[in-house]
C-alpha positions in Angstrom: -269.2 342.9 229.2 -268.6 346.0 227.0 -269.9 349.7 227.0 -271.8 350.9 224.4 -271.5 354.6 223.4 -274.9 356.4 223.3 -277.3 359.1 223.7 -280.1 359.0 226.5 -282.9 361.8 226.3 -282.8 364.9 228.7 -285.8 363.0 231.0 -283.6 359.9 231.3 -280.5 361.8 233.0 -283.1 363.6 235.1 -283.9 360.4 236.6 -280.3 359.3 237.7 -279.4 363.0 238.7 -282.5 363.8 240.8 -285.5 362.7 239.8 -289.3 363.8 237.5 -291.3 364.8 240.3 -289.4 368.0 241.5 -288.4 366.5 244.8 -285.4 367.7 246.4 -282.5 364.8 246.2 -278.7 364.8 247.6 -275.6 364.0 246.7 -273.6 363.3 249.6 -269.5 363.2 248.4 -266.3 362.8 250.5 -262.8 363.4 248.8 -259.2 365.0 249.1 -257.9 368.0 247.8 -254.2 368.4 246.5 -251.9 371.4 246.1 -249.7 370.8 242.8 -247.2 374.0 243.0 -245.5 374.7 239.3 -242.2 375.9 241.0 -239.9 373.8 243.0 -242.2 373.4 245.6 -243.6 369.4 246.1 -247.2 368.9 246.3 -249.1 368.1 249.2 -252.4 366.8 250.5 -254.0 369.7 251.8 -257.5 369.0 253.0 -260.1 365.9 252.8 -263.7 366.9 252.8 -267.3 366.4 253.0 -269.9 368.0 251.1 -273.4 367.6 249.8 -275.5 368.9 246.6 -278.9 369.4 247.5 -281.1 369.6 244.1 -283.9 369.2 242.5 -284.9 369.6 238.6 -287.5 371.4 237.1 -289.7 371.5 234.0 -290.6 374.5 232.1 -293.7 373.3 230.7 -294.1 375.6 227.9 -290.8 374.4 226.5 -290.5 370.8 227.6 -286.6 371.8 229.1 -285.5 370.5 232.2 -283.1 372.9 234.4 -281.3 371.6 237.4 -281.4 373.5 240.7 -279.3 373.3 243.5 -277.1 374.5 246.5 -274.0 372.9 247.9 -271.9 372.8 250.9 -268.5 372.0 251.2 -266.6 371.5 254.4 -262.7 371.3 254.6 -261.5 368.6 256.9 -257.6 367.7 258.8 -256.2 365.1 256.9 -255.0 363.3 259.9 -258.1 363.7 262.6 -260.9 364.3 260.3 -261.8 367.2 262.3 -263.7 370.2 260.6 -261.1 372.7 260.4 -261.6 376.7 261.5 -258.3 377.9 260.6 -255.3 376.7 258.4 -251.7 377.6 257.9 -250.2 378.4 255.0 -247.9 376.0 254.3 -246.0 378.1 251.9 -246.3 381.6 253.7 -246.8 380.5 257.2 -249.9 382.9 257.3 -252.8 381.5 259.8 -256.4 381.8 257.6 -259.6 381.3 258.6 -261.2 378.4 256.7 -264.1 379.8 254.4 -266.1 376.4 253.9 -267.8 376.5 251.0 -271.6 376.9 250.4 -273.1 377.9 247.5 -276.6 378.5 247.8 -277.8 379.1 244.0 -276.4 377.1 241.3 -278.4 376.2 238.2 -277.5 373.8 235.0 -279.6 373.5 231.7 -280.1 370.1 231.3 -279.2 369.6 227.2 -281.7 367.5 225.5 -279.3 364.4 224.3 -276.8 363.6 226.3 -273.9 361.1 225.9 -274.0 357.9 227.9 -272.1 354.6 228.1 -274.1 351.6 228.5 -274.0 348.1 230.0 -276.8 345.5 230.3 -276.3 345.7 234.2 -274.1 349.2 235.2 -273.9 352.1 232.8 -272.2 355.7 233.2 -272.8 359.7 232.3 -269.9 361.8 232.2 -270.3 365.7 232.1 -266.7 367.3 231.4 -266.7 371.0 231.3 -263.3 372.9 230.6 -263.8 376.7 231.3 -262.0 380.2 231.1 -263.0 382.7 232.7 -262.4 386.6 233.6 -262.0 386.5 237.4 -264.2 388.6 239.2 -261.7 389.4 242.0 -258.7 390.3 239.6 -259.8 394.2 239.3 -259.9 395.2 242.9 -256.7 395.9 244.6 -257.7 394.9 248.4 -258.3 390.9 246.9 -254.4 391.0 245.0 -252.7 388.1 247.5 -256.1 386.3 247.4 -256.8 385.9 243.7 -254.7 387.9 241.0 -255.2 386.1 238.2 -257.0 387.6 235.3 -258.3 384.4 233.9 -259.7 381.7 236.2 -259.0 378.6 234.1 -260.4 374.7 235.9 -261.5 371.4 234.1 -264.4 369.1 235.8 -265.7 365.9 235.0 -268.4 364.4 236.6 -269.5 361.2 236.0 -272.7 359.3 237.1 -272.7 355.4 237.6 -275.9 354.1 237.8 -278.2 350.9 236.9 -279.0 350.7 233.4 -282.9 350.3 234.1 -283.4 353.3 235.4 -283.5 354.2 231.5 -286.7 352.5 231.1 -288.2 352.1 234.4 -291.6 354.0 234.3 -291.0 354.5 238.3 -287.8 354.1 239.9 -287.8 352.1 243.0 -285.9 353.7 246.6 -283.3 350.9 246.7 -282.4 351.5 242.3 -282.5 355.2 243.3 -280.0 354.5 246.1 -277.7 352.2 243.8 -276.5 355.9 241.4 -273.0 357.3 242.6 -270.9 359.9 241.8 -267.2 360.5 241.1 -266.0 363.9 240.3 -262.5 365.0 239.5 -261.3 368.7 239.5 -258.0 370.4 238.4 -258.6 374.5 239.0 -256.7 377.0 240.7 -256.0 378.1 244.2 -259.4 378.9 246.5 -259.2 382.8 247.4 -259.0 382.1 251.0 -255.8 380.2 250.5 -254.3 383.9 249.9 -251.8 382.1 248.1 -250.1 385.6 246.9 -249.8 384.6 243.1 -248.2 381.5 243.6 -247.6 379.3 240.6 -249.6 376.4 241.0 -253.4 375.1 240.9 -255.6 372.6 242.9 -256.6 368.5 242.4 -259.9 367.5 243.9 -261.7 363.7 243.9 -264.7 363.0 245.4 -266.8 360.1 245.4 -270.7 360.5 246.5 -274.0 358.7 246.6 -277.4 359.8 246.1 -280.5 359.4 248.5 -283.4 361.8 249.1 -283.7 361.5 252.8 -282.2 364.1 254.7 -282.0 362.2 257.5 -279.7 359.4 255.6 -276.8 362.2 255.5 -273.3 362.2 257.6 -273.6 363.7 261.0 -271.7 366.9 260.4 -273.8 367.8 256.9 -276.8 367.0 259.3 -275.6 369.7 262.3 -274.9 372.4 260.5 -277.7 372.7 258.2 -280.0 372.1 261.0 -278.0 374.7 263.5 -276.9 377.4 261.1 -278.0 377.0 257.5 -282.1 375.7 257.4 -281.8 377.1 253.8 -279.7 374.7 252.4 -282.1 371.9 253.7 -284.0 372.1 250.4 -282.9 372.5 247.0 -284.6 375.7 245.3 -288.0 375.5 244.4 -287.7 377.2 241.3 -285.2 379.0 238.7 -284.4 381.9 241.4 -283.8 385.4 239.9 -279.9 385.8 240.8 -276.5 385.0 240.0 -274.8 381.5 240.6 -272.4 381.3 243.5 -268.9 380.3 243.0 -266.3 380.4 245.0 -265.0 383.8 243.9 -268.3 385.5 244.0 -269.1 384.0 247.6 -265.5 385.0 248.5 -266.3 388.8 247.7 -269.4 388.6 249.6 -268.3 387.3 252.5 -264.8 389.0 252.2 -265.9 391.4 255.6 -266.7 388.2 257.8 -263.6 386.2 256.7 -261.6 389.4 257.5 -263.4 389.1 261.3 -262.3 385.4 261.8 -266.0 384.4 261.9 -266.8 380.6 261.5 -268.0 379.5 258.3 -270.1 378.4 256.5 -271.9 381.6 257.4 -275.8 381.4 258.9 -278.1 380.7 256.3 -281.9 381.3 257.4 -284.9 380.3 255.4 -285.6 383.3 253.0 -288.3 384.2 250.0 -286.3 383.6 247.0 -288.1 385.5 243.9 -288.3 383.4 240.8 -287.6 384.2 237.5 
């Protein structure tokens, strides 16, 4: 069995990534992150995790383009108990940090209208590499110089969907074929700013692996908990294009800058809210 390169419309990825009718779907991931130091340090396995994207895509009916919606959560775990972690030391510095788990809660992708795809008669894939350079946000201010220096943030992803080639073609997709797409996701970027990593030489390895189901009951324990006790927000994926800036990790870091400063636990409360569409 061979792959054959080709292109699958903008509807057709919407189907393994979410799903036509606008209901909110998750991808629940677990993974490792590594530390890969360009000085004479070794690298190390800093944190497993466990995350979830909760989305949902959209249709702009007056131009027939789809636009992904979503938030995600992402909580750093020991490497040898598994437990969610509230503080970490600095293996480099020594410094005890509190752990800012991430949680983006507004995240938004254009779906093109052709995409790439590699296709099987049985098992075919998606990949979506994006390799990006941009000015950090943090770089400017002098209170955030150990925690993000660098003038250019510079990270390559790739994500890549695995899924059963008749969802293609299939009119209505079934529970169990929508069950059957995973995901595997591979990240080299630089250090997280609550790592206060001082300017360190060096940048950051993630893998995850993930599946996709759109009952929020289906998800791991811990996802379940604190969603339910401290972030009903992130329960649903946005219900429409939302008129605000995506969250990364550096904007969310300057937000919440004051709390992480406090030692509060994160992720931070997250109560249902009107969000104003675009």
């Amino acid at each position: 069995m061979s792959l054959a390169k080709s292109t699958i419309t903008d509807e057709q990825f919407v189907k393994v990534r979410c799903s036509t009718d606008a209901r909110t779907h998750y991808f629940e991931a677990t993974g490792a992150m590594y530390a890969q130091p360009m000085d004479d340090d070794e690298p190390l396995h800093l944190f497993d995790f466990l995350g979830v994207d909760i989305s949902r895509c959209l249709k702009d009916e007056a131009t027939s383009r789809w636009t992904l919606v979503s938030r995600k959560i992402t909580l750093y775990l020991d490497t040898q108990t598994g437990e969610v972690l509230k503080s970490w030391q600095n293996p480099w510095t020594g410094e005890k940090l509190n752990v800012l788990h991430r949680s983006y809660d507004y995240q938004e992708f254009q779906v093109p209208q052709a995409i790439i795809a590699h296709i099987a008669p049985e098992i075919s894939y998606i990949s979506l590499d994006f390799n990006l350079k941009l000015p950090n946000q943090l770089a400017s201010y002098p209170k955030y110089a150990e925690y993000s220096p660098e003038k250019y943030l510079r990270a390559s992803d790739s994500y890549k969907f695995i899924f059963p080639t008749k969802m293609l073609d299939d009119v209505a997709v079934s529970s169990s074929t929508n069950r059957s797409v995973a995901l595997s996701y591979y990240r080299m970027g630089p250090w997280e700013p609550w790592m206060k990593m001082k300017g360190k030489p060096g940048f950051l390895v993630l893998n995850y692996t993930g599946s996709k189901t759109d009952v929020f009951e289906e998800l791991h324990p811990s996802i379940k908990e604190v969603i339910q006790e401290r972030m009903p927000l992130f329960r649903e994926a946005p219900l429409c294009r939302l008129d605000r800036s995506i969250a990364t990790s550096w904007s969310r870091f300057e937000e919440q800058f004051d709390a992480y400063l406090r030692g509060e636990e994160f992720p931070l409360p997250a109560p249902i809210i009107n969000e104003p569409c675009l």
